[in-house]
C-alpha positions as CSV (number, residue, x, y, z in Angstrom):
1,X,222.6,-168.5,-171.6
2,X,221.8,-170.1,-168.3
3,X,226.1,-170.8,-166.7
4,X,226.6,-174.6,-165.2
5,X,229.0,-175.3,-162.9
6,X,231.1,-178.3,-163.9
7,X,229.8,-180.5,-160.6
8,X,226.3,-179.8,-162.1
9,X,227.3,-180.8,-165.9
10,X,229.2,-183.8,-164.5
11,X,226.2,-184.8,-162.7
12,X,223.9,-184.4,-166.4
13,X,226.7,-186.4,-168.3
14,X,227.1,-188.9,-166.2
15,X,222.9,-189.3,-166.1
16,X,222.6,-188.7,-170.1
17,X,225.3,-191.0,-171.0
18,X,223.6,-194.0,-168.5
19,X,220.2,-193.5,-171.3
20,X,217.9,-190.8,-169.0
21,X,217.5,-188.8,-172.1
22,X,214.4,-186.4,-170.6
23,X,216.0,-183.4,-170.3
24,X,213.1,-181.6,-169.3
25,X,213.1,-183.9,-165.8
26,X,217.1,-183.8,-165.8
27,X,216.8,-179.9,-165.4
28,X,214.2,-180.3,-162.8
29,X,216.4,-182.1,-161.1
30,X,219.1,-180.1,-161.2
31,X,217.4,-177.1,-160.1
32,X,216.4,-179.1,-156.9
33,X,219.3,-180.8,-156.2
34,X,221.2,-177.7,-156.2
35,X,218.2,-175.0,-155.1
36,X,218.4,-173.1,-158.5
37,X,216.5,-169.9,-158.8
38,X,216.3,-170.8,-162.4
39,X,213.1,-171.6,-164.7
40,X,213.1,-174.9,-165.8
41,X,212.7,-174.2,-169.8
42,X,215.7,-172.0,-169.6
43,X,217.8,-174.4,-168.0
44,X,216.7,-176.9,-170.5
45,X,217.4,-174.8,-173.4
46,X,221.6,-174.3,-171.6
47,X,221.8,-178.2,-170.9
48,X,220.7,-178.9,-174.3
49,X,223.0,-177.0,-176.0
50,X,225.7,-178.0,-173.6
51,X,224.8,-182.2,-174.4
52,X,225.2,-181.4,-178.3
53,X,228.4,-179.4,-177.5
54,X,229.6,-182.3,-175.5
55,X,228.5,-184.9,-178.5
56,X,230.1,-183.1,-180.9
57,X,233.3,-183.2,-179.5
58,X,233.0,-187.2,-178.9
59,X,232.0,-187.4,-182.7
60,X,234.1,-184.5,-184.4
61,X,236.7,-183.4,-182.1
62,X,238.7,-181.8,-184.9
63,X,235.6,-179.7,-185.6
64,X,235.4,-178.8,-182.6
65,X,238.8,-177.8,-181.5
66,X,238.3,-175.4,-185.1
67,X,235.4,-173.6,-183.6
68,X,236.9,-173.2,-180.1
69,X,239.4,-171.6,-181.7
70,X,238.1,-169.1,-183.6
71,X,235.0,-168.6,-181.5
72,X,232.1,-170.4,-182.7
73,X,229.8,-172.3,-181.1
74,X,229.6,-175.5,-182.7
75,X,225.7,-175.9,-182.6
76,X,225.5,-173.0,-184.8
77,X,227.7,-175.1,-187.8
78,X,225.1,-177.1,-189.5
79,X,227.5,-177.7,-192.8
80,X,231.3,-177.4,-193.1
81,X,234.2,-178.3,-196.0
82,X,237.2,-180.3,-195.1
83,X,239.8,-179.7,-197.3
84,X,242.5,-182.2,-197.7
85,X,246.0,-182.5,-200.0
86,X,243.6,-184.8,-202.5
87,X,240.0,-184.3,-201.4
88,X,237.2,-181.2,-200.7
89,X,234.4,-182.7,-198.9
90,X,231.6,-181.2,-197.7
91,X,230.2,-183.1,-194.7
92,X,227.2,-182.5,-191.9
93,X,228.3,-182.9,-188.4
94,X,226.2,-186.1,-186.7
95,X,225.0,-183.5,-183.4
96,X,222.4,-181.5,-185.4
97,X,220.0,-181.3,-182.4
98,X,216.7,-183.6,-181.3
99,X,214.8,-185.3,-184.1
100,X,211.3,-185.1,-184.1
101,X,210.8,-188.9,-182.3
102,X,213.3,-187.6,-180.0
103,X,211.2,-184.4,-179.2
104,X,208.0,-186.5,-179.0
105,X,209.3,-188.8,-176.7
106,X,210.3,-186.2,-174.4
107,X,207.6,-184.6,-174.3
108,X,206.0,-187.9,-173.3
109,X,207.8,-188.5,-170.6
110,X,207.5,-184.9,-169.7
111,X,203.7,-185.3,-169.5
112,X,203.9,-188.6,-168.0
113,X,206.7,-187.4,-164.9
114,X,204.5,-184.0,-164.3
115,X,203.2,-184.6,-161.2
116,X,202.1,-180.8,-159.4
117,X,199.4,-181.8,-157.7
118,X,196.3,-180.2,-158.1
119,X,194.3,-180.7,-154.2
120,X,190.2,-180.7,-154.7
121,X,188.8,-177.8,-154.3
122,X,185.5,-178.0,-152.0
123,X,183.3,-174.7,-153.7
124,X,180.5,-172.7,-152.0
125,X,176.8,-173.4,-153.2
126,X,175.2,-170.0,-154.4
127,X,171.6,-170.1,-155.0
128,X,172.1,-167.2,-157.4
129,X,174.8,-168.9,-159.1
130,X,176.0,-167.9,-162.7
131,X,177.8,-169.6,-166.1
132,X,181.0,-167.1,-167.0
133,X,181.8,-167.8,-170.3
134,X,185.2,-166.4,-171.0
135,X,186.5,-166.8,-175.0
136,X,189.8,-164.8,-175.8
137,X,188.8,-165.3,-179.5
138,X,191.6,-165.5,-182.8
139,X,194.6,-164.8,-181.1
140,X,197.4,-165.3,-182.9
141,X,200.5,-166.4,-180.9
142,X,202.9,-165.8,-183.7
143,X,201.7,-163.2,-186.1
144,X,203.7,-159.9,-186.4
145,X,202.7,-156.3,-187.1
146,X,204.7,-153.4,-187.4
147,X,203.6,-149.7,-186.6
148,X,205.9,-148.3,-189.4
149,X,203.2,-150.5,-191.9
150,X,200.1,-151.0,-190.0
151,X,200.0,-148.6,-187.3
152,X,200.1,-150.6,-184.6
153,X,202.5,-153.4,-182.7
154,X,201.7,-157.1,-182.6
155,X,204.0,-159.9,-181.9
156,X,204.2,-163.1,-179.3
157,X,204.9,-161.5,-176.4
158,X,201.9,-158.9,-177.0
159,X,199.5,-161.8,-177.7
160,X,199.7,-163.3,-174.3
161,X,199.9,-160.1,-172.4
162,X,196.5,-159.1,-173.8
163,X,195.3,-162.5,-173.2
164,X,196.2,-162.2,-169.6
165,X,194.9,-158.7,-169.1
166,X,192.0,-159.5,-170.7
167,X,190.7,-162.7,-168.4
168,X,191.7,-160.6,-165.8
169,X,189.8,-157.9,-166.7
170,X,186.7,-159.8,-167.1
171,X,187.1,-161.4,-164.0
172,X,187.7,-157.9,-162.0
173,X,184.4,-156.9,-163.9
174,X,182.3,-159.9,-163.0
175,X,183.2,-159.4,-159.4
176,X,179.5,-158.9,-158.3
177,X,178.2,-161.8,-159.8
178,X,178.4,-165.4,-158.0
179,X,180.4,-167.1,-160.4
180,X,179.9,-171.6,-159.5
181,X,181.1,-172.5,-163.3
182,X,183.5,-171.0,-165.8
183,X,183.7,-172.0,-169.5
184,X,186.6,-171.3,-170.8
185,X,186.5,-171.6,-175.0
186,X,190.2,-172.7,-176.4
187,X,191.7,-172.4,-179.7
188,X,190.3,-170.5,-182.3
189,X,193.6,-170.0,-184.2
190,X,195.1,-169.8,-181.0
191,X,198.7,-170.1,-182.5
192,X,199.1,-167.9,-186.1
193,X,201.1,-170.9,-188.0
194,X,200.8,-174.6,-188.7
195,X,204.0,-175.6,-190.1
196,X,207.5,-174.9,-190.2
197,X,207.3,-172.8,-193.4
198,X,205.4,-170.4,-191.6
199,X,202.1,-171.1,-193.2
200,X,198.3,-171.8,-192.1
201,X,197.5,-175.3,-192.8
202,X,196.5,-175.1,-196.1
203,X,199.7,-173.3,-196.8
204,X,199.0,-169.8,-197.0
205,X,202.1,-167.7,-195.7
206,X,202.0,-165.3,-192.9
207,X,203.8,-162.5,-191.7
208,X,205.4,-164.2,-188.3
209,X,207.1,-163.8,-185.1
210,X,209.5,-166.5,-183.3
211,X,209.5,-170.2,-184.2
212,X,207.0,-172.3,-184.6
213,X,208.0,-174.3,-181.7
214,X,208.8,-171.5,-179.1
215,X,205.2,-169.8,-180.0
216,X,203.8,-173.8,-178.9
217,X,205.2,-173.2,-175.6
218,X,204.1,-170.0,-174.9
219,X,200.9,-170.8,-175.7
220,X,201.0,-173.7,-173.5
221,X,202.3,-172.0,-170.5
222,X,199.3,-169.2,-171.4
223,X,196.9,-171.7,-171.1
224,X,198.2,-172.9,-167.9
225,X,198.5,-170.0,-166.5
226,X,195.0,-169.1,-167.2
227,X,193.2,-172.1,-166.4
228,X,195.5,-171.8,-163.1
229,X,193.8,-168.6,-162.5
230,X,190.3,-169.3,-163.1
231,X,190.4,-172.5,-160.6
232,X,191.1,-169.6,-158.1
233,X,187.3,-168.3,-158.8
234,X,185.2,-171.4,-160.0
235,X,185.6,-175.0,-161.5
236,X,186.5,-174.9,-165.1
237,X,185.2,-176.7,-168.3
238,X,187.8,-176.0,-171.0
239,X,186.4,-176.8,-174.7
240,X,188.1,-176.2,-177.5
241,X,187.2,-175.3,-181.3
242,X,189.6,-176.1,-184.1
243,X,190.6,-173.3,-186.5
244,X,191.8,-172.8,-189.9
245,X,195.1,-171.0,-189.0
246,X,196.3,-173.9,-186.9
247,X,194.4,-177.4,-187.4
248,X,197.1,-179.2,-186.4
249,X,199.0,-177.3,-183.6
250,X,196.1,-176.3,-181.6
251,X,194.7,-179.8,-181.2
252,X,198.2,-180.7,-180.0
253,X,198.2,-177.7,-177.9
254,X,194.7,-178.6,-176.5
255,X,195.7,-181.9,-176.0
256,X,198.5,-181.5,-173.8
257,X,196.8,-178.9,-171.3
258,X,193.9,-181.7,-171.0
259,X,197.4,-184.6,-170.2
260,X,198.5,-181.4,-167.6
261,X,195.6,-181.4,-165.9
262,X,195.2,-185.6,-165.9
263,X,195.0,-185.7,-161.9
264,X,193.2,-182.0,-161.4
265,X,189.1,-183.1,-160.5
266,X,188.1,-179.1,-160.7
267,X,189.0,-178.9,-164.4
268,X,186.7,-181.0,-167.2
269,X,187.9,-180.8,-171.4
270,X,186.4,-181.6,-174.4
271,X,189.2,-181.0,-177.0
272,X,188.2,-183.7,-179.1
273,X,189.1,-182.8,-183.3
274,X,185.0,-182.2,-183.8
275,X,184.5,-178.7,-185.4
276,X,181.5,-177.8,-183.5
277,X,180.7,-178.2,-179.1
278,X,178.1,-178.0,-177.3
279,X,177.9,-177.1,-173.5
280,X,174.6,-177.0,-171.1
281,X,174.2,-175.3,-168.2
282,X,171.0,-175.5,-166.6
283,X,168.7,-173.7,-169.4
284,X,171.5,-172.8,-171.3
285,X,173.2,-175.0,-174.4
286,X,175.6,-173.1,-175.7
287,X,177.7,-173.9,-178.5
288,X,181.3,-173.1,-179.5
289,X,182.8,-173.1,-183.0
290,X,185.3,-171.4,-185.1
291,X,182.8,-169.9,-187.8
292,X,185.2,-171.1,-191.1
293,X,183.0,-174.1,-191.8
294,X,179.1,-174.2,-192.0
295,X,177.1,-170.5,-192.3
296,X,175.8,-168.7,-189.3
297,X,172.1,-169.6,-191.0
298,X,172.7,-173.1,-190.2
299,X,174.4,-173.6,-186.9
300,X,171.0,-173.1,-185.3
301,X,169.5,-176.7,-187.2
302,X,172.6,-178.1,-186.7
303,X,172.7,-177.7,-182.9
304,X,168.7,-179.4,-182.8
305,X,170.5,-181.8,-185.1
306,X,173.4,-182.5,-182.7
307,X,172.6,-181.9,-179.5
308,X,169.2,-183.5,-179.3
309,X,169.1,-184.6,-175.8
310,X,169.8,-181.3,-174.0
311,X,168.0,-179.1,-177.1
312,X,164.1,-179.9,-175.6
313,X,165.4,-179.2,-172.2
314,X,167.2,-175.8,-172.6
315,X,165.1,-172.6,-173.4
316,X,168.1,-169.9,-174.0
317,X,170.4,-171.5,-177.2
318,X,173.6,-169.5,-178.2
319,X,176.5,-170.2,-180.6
320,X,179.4,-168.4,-179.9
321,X,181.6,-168.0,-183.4
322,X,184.8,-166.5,-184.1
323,X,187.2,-166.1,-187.4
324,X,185.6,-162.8,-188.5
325,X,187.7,-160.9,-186.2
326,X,184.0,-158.3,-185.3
327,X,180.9,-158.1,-183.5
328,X,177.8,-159.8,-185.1
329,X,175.1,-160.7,-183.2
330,X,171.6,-162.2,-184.5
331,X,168.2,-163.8,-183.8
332,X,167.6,-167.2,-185.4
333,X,164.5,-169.0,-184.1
334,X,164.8,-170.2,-180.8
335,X,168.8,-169.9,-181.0
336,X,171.4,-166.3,-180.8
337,X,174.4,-166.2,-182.8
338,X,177.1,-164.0,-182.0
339,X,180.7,-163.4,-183.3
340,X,183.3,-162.0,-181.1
341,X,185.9,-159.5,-181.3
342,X,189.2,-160.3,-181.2
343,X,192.4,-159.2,-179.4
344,X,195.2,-159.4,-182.5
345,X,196.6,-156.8,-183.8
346,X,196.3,-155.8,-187.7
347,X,199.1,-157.8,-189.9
348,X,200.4,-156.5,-193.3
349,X,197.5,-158.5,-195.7
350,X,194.5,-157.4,-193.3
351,X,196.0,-154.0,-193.5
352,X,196.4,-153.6,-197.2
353,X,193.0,-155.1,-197.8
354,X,191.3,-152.1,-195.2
355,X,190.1,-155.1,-192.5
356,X,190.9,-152.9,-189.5
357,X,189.7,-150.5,-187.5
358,X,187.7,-152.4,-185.2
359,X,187.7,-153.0,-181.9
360,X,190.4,-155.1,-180.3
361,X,189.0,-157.1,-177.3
362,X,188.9,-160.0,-175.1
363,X,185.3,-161.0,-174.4
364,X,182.9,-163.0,-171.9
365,X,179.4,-163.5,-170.9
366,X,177.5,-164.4,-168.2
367,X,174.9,-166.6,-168.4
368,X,171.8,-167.1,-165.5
369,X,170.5,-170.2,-165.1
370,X,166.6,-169.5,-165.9
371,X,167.6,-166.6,-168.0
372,X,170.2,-167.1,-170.4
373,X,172.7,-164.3,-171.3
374,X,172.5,-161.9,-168.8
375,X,175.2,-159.7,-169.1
376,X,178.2,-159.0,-172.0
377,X,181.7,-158.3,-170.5
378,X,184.1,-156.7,-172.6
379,X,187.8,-155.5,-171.9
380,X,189.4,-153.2,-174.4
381,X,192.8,-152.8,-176.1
């Protein structure tokens, strides 16, 4: 845990107990005020606990001068028994960490006092110029694999590494190509979990890694972090697809990189909660969805149905799916519809069942204006 000095905690009390609750901003401005080589969401993490340290003493200062003595750390008691000459009650201590408005509201004003700011970016005008479609396809943030059942490793921290390697490899493999527009397709059971029980959202229960709530933010600093790195190479049109794994959490997740990147003009979203997107690119409309709702024999109507105005005027038509975990690729008239692979490893159910055995793999495309899909990027696990 991340040491405070007692100048620096005075300074936090003496801001906390005068109502600026945000402790998000009150580490920030700690680390500044004092030049602290320290991430933000660690600090966070030491003055939170330190706040409900301090609270608990103002409430239950018996309880605790009981856990400094014999060594416990009175955030970890959630229940405890006092035992008097008449009485035995069993009592919960009022500092039992943020509620859920609380956590809302701070991640409000978090969103709200973010304030990086993102310059325009003036880009170069190719006359050759090409779509890259990058989609990093069920991934999982929160599922766990173990070798000793399934033969292979797969946890958080895995997830996101192979997230990372794989944009980059795709971007180190479309290095010949003249790159003026990069779509970047989000969710797609981006995190593993929906609820605190550890289930999907209709309440199936998964094998998982971490808490719900520190999987959230690492998928949120993943997503920043890549969109980040894409800006580097092209303008960015981030569209998300809800999922079956994570209804909920991934429209909240999609929602707050769109509030992140409020002031950035080089970044565009459509995260609305609509299961199926559509994209066009010169004489490409692409669509984007998940693939657990209508059949791959009907997304092709549906898109003339949907996207009217851009269907007449686009002579290549994809649909990119996902869900399946494989490749699948196949002519409808007048539109392709492919599955992608996906990067997560094989959990305890898809092992048992024999679904494995297939390639692991972060995929993109790259799309020509006049041609459609021109080329097929793949990077391995």
């Amino acid at each position: 845990m991340t040491t405070m000095n007692e100048e620096q905690k005075k300074y936090a009390l003496d801001h906390y107990d005068a109502g600026f609750t945000n402790k998000t901003l009150l580490a920030r401005m700690i680390i500044q005020k004092w030049n602290l080589d320290i991430p933000v969401e660690k600090l966070r993490r030491s003055l939170s606990s330190w706040l409900n340290r301090n609270a608990i003493k103002k409430d239950n200062p018996a309880l605790a001068e009981e856990c400094e003595t014999v060594g416990i750390d009175p955030n970890d008691v959630r229940h405890a028994w006092y035992k008097g000459e008449h009485w035995s009650i069993n009592f919960k201590p009022s500092a039992t960490g943020p509620t859920f408005e609380e956590m809302l509201k701070e991640h409000i004003e978090d969103v709200k006092n973010h304030t990086f700011d993102y310059k325009p970016i003036v880009r170069t005008n190719y006359t050759d110029a090409c779509l890259l479609v990058i989609d990093p396809a069920d991934v999982h943030i929160g599922k766990l694999a173990r070798s000793f059942e399934t033969g292979e490793e797969y946890n958080s921290q895995v997830a996101v590494k192979r997230v990372k390697d794989g944009v980059q490899g795709i971007l180190d493999k479309t290095n010949g190509f003249n790159i003026d527009k990069i779509l970047f397709i989000a969710g797609n059971d981006i995190m593993h979990v929906d609820t605190p029980k550890k289930t999907t959202t209709s309440g199936t229960v998964q094998d998982t890694d971490g808490m719900w709530y520190d999987n959230f933010l690492l998928a949120k600093r993943l997503y920043v972090d890549v969109v980040d790195q894409l800006l580097q190479v092209a303008d960015v049109h981030f569209v998300f697809n809800p999922s079956n794994h994570d209804y909920q959490s991934g429209f909240f997740l999609a929602d707050s990189i769109s509030s992140w990147y409020k002031n950035c003009e080089n970044v565009t979203f459509d995260v609305s909660i609509a299961h199926r997107k559509y994209y066009k690119y010169f004489n490409n409309l692409i669509g984007t969805t998940h693939g657990d709702g209508a059949k791959a024999q009907d997304l092709p109507l549906l898109m003339a149905q949907e996207a009217k105005k851009d269907w007449g005027n686009a002579k290549n038509r994809y649909v990119y799916i996902h869900h399946i975990h494989h490749k699948m690729s196949k002519d409808f008239i007048g539109v392709t519809v492919e599955a992608l692979r996906s990067p997560s490893g094989t959990d305890s159910w898809h092992h048992r069942n024999g679904y494995q055995h297939v390639p692991k793999a972060v995929e993109g495309f790259i799309h020509a204006k006049e041609h459609g899909q021109i080329a097929r990027i793949t990077h391995l696990f």
